[in-house]
N, C-alpha and C positions, 0 to 999 in steps of 0.2 A: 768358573763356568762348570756346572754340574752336566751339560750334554756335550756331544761332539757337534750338534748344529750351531753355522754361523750366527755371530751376537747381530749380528743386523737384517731385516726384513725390508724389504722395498716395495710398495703397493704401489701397482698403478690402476689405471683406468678401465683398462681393456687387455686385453690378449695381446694383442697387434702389439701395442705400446710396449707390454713386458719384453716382446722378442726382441724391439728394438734396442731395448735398453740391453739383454744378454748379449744382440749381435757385436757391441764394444767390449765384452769380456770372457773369459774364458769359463763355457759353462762344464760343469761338473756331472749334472744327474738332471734329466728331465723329466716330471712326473705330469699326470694330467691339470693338475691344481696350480702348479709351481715349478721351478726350475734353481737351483742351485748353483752360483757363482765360486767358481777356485778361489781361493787367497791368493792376490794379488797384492802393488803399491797401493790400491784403492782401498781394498778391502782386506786387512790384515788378516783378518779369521772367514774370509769370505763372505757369502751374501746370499739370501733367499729371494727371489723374484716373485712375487706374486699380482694379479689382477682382482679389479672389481665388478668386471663384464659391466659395465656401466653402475645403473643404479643397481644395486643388486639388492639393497634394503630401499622400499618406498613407502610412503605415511599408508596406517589402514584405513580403510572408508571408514569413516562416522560410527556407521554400525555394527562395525567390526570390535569394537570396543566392548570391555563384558559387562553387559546388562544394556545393550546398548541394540539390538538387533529390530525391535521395534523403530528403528527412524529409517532401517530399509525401503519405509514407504514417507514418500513425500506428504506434509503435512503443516499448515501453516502453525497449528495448535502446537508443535516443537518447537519452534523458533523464538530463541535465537538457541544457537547449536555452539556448545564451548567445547575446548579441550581441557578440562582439569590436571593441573598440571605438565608432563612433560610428554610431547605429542611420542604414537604407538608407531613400531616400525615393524615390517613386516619382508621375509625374503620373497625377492619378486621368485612366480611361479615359475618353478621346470630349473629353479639354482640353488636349489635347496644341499646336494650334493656339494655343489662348488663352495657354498657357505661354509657349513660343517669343517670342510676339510680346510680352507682359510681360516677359521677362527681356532681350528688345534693348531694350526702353524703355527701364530699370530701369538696363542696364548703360550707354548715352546719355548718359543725364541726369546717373549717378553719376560717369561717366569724362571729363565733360567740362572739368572742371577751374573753378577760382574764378570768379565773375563779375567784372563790372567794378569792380563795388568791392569786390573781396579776398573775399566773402563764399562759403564752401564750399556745393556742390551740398546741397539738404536730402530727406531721405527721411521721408513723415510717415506713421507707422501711423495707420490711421481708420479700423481694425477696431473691432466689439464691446469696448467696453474692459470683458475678462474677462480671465482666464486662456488660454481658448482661443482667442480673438481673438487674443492675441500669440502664440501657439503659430502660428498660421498665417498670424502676420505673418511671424515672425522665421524659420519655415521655409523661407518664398517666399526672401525677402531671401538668405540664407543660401546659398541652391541660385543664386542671381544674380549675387553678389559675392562674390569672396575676401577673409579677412580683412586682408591688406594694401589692397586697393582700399576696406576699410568704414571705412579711418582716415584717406581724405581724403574723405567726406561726415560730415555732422551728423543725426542722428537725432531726431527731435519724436514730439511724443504729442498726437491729439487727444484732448482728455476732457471730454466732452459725455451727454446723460440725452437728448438730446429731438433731433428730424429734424428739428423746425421750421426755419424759412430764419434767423427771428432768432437763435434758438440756436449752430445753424453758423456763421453769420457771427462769433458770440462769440466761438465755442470756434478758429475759424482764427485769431483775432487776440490768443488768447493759449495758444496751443502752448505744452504740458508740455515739461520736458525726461526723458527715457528712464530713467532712473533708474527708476524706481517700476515701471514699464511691462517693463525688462528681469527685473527678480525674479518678477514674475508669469509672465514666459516660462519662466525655470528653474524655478518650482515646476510651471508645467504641463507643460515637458518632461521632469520627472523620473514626473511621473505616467504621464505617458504612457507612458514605455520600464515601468517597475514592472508598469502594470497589462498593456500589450503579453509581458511576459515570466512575467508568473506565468499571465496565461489561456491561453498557448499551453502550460505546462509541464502546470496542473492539471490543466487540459479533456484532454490528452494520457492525462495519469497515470492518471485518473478514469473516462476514459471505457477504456481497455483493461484495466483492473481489473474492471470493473463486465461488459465483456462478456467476458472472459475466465472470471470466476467462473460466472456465467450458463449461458454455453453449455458450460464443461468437466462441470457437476453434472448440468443437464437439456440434452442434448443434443437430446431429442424435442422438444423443444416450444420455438413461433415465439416471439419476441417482438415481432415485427414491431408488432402491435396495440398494446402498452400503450407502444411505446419512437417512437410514431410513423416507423417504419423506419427508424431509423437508430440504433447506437449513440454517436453523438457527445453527447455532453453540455459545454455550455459553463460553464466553472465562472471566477469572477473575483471581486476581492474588493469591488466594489459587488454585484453583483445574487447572489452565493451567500449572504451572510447577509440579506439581505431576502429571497432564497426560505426559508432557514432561520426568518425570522420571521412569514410565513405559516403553513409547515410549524407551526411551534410552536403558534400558534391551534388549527391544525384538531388536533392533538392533543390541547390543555386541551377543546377540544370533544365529541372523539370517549372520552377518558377523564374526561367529567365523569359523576357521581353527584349526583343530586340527594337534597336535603334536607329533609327539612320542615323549618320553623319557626314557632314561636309570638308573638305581642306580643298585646299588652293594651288595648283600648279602653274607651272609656266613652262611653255616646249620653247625650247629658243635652237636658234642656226644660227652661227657666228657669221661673223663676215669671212672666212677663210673656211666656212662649209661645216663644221662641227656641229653635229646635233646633240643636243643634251635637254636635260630634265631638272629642274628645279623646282623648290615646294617653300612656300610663304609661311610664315609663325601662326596659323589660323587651322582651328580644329573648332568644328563647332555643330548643334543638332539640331542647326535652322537656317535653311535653305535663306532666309528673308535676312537674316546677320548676314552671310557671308556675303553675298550682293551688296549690302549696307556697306562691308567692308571694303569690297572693290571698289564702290562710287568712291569712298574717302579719300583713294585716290586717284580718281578720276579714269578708272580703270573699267573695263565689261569683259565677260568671256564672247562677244560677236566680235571684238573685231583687233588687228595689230597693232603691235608696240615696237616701239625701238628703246632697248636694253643695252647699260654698259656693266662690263663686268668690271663691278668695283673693288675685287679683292679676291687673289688667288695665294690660298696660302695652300705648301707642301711640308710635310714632317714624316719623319721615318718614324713608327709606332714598331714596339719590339711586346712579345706574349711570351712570357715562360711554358715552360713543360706542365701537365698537368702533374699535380701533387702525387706522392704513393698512395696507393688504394688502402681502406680500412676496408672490412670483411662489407662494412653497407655500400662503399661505393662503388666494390667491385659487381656486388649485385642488382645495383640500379643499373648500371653499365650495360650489362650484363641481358639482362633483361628489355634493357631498350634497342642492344644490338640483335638479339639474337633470341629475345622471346622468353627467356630462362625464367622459372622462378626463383624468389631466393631460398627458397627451400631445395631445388635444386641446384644451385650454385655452390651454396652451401656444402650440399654432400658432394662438388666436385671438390673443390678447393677440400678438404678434408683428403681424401683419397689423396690428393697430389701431395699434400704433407703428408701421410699416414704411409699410405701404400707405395709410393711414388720416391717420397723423400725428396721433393722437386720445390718443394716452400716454404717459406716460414709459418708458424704458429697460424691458422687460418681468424680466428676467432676473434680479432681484434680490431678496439676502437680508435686505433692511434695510425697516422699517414706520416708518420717521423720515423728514423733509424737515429741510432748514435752513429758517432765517428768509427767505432770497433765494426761495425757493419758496412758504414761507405766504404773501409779500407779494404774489405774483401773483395765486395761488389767490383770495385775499381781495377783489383785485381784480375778477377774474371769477366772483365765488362768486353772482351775480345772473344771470348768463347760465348759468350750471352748472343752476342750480334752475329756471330756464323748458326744461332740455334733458329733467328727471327730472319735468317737470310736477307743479312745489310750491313753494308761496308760504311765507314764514317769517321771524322779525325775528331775526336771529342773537343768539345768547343769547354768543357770545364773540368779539372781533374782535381778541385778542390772542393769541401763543403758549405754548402750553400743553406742559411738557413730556415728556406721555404722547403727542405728538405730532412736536413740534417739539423735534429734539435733537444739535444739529451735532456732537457729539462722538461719535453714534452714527453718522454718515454716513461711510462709506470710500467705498467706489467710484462707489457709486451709491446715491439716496433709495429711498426707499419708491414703490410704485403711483401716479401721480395724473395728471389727464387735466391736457392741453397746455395752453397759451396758446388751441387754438383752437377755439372753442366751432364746434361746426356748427349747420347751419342744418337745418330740418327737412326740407327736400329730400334735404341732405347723410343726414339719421338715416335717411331714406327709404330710401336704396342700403344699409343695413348687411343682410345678412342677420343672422334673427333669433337666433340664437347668437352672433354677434357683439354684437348689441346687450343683449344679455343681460348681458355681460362689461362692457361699456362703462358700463353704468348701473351694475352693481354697482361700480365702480372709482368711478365720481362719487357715489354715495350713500355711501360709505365716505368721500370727501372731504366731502361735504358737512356729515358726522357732525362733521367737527372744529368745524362755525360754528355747532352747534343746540344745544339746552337740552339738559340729561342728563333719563334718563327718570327721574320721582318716582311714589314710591309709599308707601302709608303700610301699616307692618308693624304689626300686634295680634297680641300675646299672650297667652293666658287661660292661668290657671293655675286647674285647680279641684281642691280637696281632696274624697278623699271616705274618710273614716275615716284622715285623715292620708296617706294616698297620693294626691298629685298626677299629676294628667293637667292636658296640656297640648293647646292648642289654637292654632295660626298661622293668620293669614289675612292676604293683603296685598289691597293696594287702589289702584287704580292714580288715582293723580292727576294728571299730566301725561303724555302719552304721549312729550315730545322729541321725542329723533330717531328713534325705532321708528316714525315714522310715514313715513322714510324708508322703511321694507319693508312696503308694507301686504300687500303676498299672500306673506308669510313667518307660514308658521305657526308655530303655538306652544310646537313641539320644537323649531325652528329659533332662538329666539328666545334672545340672551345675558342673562347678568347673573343679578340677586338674585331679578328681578321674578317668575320663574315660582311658581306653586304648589305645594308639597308635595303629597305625596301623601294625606300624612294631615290635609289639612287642610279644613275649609270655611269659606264665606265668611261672617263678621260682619257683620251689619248696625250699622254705625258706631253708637254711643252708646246701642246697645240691649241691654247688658252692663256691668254695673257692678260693683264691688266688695261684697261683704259678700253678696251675690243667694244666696241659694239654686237648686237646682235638681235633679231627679230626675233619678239615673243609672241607667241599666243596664247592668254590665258584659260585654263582648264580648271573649272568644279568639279571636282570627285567627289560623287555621293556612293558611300561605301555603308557596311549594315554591320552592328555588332555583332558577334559570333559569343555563343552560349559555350561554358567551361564546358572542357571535353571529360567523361568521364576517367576515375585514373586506372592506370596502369598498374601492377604489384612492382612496379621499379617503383613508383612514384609514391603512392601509398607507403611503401617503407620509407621513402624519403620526409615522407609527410610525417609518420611517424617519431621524427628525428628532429622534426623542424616546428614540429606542433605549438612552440613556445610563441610563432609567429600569430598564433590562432586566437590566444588567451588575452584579452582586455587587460587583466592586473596585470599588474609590473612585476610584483612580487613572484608572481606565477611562473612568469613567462620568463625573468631572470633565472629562477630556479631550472625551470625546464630549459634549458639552452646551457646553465652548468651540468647540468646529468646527462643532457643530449636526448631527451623525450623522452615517449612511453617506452617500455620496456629495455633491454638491451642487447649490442651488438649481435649476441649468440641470440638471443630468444624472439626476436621479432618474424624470424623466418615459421618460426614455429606456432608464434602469434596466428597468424596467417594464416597455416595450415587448420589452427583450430577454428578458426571462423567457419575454415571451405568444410571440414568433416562436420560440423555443428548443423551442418545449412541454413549460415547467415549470413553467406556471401557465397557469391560463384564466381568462375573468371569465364570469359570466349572471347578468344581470341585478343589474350592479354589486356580485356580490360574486366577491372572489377565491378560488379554487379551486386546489390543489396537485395537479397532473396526475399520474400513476402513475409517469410517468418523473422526475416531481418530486421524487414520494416518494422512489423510488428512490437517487436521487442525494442526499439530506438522510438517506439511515443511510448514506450512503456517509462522510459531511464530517461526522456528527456529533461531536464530541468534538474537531474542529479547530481553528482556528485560521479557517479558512473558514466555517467554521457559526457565528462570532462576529462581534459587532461590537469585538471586543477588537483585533482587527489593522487595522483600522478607524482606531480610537483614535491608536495611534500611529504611525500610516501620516500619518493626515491634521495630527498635532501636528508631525512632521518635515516633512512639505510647507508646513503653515503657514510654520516656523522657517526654510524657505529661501526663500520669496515676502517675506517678512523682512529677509532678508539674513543670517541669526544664523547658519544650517546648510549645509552641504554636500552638493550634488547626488550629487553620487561617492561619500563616506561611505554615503547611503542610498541606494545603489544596490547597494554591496557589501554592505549588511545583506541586501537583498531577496534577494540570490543567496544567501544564508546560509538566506536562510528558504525559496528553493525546495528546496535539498539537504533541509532538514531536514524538508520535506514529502514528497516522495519516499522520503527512506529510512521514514518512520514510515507513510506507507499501505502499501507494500508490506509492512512486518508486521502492521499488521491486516488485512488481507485475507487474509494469512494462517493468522489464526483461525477457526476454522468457525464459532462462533458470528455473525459479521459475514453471511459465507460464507448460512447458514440463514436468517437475517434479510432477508436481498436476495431469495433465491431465492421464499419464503414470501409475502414484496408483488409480486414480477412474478406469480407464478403468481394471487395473488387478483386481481390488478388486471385478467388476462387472464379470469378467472371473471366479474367484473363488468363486462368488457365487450365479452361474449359477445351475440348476437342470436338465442340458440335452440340446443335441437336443432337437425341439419342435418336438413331433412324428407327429403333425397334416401335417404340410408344409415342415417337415424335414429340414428349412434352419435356420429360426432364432435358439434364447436356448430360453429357459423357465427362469426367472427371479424373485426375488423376489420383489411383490410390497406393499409390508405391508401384511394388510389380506387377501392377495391371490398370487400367482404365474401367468404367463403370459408370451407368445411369445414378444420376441423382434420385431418380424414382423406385430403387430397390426396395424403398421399403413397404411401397404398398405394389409390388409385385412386378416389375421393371428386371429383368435378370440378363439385361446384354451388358457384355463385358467380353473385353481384347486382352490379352498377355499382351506384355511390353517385350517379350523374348519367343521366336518362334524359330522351332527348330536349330535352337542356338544363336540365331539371329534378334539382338538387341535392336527394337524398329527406334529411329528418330522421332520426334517430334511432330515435324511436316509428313512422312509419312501414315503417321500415328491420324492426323488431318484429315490425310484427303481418304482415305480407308473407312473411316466414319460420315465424313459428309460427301465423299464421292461414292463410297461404296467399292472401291477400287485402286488399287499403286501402281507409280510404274514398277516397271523392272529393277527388283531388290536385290542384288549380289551377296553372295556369301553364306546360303543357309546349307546347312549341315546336314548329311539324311541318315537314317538309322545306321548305313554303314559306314559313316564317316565319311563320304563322299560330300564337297560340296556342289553348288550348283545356284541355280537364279531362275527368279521365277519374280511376277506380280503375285497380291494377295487379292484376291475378289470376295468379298461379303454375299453368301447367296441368300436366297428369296428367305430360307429358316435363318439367316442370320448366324449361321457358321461360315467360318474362314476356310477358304479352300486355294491350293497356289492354281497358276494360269501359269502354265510356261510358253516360252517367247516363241515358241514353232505355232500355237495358235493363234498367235498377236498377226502374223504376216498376213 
């Protein structure tokens, strides 16, 4: 060893992460870049801690490339857009400092040659063990060391679930070897340059098509309004088929027809006074069938029967606990209880690992632990149930394997809180969406140590002129582990246990066999109900389950082995890109396909983009190289095959009118709907929305009314935005701000010159 710095370096991810990793050992010297570990049992000659503040190297734009500054402008005449050779990386801005001084560290410790006892300098990833964790190992590394100086160091893998100090200390003292850790790098570098390369092509393609067609037909008219100003559209092959699978909803919604339909009841009253409810095997959407079917047995809804109950069967039905959460199910959950995004979820459950140290690894697609983690849990399953305040004699203290299933575990377990139980001062500091998440992760662990919930199912069968109705009713005998969620209502609620609809409750032993009883028949005409738009719980669900959507087998089998469009980590972010793109909104937790959204889904329909088909086997060749089985460069040369063949095939549909007609027909509606009026100035044009203000469509030949959308610091709504234009007047607006900072509330009145003047509420009286 020619310096006195330790032979081993340890990168992690972030800041946070490094400290955690120091907090298990004894640090020596703490500098702004890095921190330096004592020699200990762990680390004979010690240890340098260092971070990568996330992505700290990211791919450079297109144009950033030299000779390459010209495709800064969008242009169909450049397309298709390659990377020649080995794609360009660049320090993200404002870490230029942190770089410099990690890669003298980096190159130190690597070039300083064997220690004393022969042993080669070690480099240990202690990134997120993901995919992109090692994408932003192996990028740093890469840009530090040349490959001749990377074949006189050794490279380790930390592979660890949990920040606790005992964990860490584990996982230092039995370092992976790279192997496993470098395939996950090539499947995430091949994604990366793929999906870097088809969304600079599409978005390119897509968007100068879309506004080319646009503005060459209607030349007159803006579309600033419906395209939110700009025509960029970013098209990619995770978030354009999940826009496409919204898109599809609000379609089956906006083209549903409803139906009537008919079924068949019978109210009966036993001879011992029991009223109950029975329903006949007949579903049907012809008032003229189901009467058909009553006469067959000589039966009419005008007038009584006598009914015998021909068959009363009773069975005890048992529901297990719901499964461990993966990172999506806690976010559907999540989301359906309490409104959350999964992008918000997300960043809670991170905190409670990161900051918290309250859970395992958040980021994961697996609902299984191994045995090495029930034995703990089991251990602290008495301190879990004083955290979620509830007492209970566990009904299983062995493992179960809807639960517990090592062969289901790759990289990382299922959801479950730490070794370290807080204290109620500790639960104190959570804010309460945090603690929200936190409970639901232990009550989901807890489910694995409680009784399943029992209920006892009865079925009546009553004849009445040889036509059977039937009648269900369950009956709840042991509540389990559902007593885990007592303010989970009763839609919320899993398993067998719920209600039918058609059904009422039985009073246990007061319905026998051979009974008589007086029926009256009843026709229920009831009307089809149109799919409700989704939810962002359900939509990521959708995302995950999209293999159900796809016709080919081939497809739909692959997509159901990957588990959909994108993955565990990145779907929340999917999402997000839609909402900042403006190609979807959400209110009040349902998603909504923006006009520009539209737009762009007849643009992709019939693609390749508009499917989870490319999807399929994008994510089965990524798989096959994180593998080891495939090749990077193979599907890399495919991807370029498939951008040519996307380019040449829109530029001939768009060159059909029909496409052409289609686009032009939803700008221009979308532009009708989201209109604010006549312009009350000129009364011919409307008022339109142009970003941060409103405005006559008649500006151009001399129209100059126009509203700020922000007045006095007051962001106006929508509806108010409305009636200010076609009334000429609001109510009472709370909240505007006046030069001195003072707020206050006032209406907006339009005077006679058509300026905005406030009215405060002492003249309204």
């Amino acid at each position: 060893m020619t310096s006195n710095l330790p032979n081993m370096i340890i990168i992690s991810e972030k800041r946070s992460q490094a400290m955690d990793y120091c907090a298990a050992f004894n640090v020596a010297t703490t500098t702004e870049h890095y921190v330096i570990l004592k020699a200990c049992s762990t680390f004979a000659f010690g240890a340098i801690v260092t971070w990568a503040s996330g992505h700290l190297l990211e791919l450079r734009e297109i144009f950033e490339y030299p000779g390459q500054e010209h495709l800064k402008n969008w242009s169909l005449d450049t397309l298709p857009l390659r990377i020649e050779g080995n794609p360009l990386y660049k320090v993200k801005t404002g870490q230029e400092a942190h770089f410099n001084a990690v890669k003298k560290i980096i190159r130190q410790v690597a070039l300083q040659g064997p220690a004393i006892d022969g042993s080669l300098p070690v480099i240990c990833s202690a990134v997120d063990t993901d995919r992109e964790g090692e994408l932003i190992f192996r990028n740093l590394l890469y840009h530090c060391l040349t490959p001749n100086e990377l074949e006189n160091v050794v490279i380790k893998k930390l592979w660890i679930n949990s920040l606790e100090k005992s964990e860490v200390f584990k996982g230092f003292n039995n370092l992976q070897e790279e192997r496993k850790a470098l395939m996950m790098y090539e499947e995430a570098r091949a994604r990366s340059i793929a999906d870097f390369l088809v969304g600079i092509n599409a978005s390119r393609l897509y968007s100068n098509l879309i506004q080319r067609e646009l503005t060459t037909n209607q030349k007159d008219i803006n579309y600033n309004s419906v395209l939110g100003g700009s025509f960029t559209f970013g098209v990619g092959r995770v978030q354009s088929p999940t826009l496409f699978l919204a898109y599809r909803r609000e379609q089956r919604i906006k083209n549903f027809e409803p139906e009537n339909f008919y079924e068949l009841y019978g109210n009966f009253i036993s001879e011992n006074g029991v009223q109950y409810k029975g329903k006949a095997a007949i579903k049907t959407n012809s008032i003229k069938e189901i009467k058909e079917f009553l006469d067959s047995y000589s039966l009419t809804d005008t007038k009584q029967y006598e009914g015998t109950i021909s068959d009363v069967l009773t069975e005890e039905k048992k529901t297990m606990a719901p499964t461990l959460h993966s990172l999506m199910t806690l976010q559907t959950k999540a989301n359906r209880l309490w409104k959350y995004s999964p992008k918000k979820t997300l960043t809670i459950v991170q905190a409670l690992y990161e900051k918290y140290k309250l859970v395992s690894y958040p980021r994961t697609s697996c609902s299984f632990i191994t045995e090495a983690e029930f034995d703990y849990l089991l251990g602290l399953v008495e301190g879990y149930k004083k955290v979620v305040g509830i007492s209970f004699k566990n009904a299983y203290e062995s493992p179960r394997k809807r639960f517990v299933n090592t062969k289901m575990v790759a990289e990382h377990h299922g959801l479950i809180p730490t070794k370290k139980v807080p204290t109620k001062e500790e639960l104190s500091k959570l804010k309460s969406d945090e603690l929200n998440i936190y409970l639901e992760i232990i009550r989901t662990t807890l489910g694995m140590f409680h009784d399943d919930y029992i209920y006892e199912k009865t079925t009546v069968n009553t004849s009445v002129n040889s036509l059977l109705f039937r009648t269900i009713s369950n009956r709840e005998i042991k509540k389990g582990f559902k007593e885990l969620w007592p303010e989970v209502l009763k839609s919320d609620e899993e398993g067998e246990g719920a209600l039918e609809e058609n059904t009422l409750s039985i009073i246990n032993g007061q319905l026998s066999r051979i009974e008589r009883s007086k029926c009256a028949c009843e026709i229920h005409e009831g009307t089809t109900s149109a799919p409700s738009a989704y939810t962002e719980g359900q939509l990521l669900e959708a995302m995950k389950t999209c293999g159900n959507l796809v016709d080919d087998e081939e497809s739909a089998k692959i997509l159901k082995d990957v588990k959909g469009i994108g993955t565990e980590a990145t779907r929340a972010d999917a999402l997000e890109a839609l909402k900042a793109n403006n190609l979807i909104e959400v209110t009040k937790n349902k998603v909504k396909v923006t006009p520009k959204g539209r737009i762009l889904c007849l643009a992709l329909e019939g693609t390749l983009l508009s499917s989870p088909h490319m999807t399929a086997e994008w994510e089965s060749y990524l798989k096959s190289i994180g593998e080891g089985k495939a090749s990077a460069t193979t599907f890399l040369k495919q991807i370029d095959n498939f951008i040519l063949h996307l380019i040449t095939n829109a530029k001939g549909t768009f060159s059909q009118q029909v496409l052409t007609q289609s686009l032009i027909i939803e700008a221009n509606q979308a532009i009708e709907d989201s209109t604010f009026g006549i312009c009350p100035k000129c009364r011919q044009g409307k008022v339109i929305d142009r970003g941060n203000f409103v405005s006559c469509t008649q500006y151009k030949i001399g129209c100059d009314f126009s509203i700020s959308k922000t007045i006095s610091k007051k962001k106006l709504s929508e509806p108010q935005l409305k009636k200010l234009v076609s009334k000429g007047k609001t109510s009472i607006i709370k909240g505007f701000v006046s030069k001195k900072d003072t707020t206050f509330d006032a209406a907006l009145t339009l005077t006679p010159e058509f300026k905005i003047v406030f009215e405060f509420a002492e003249k309204n009286k």
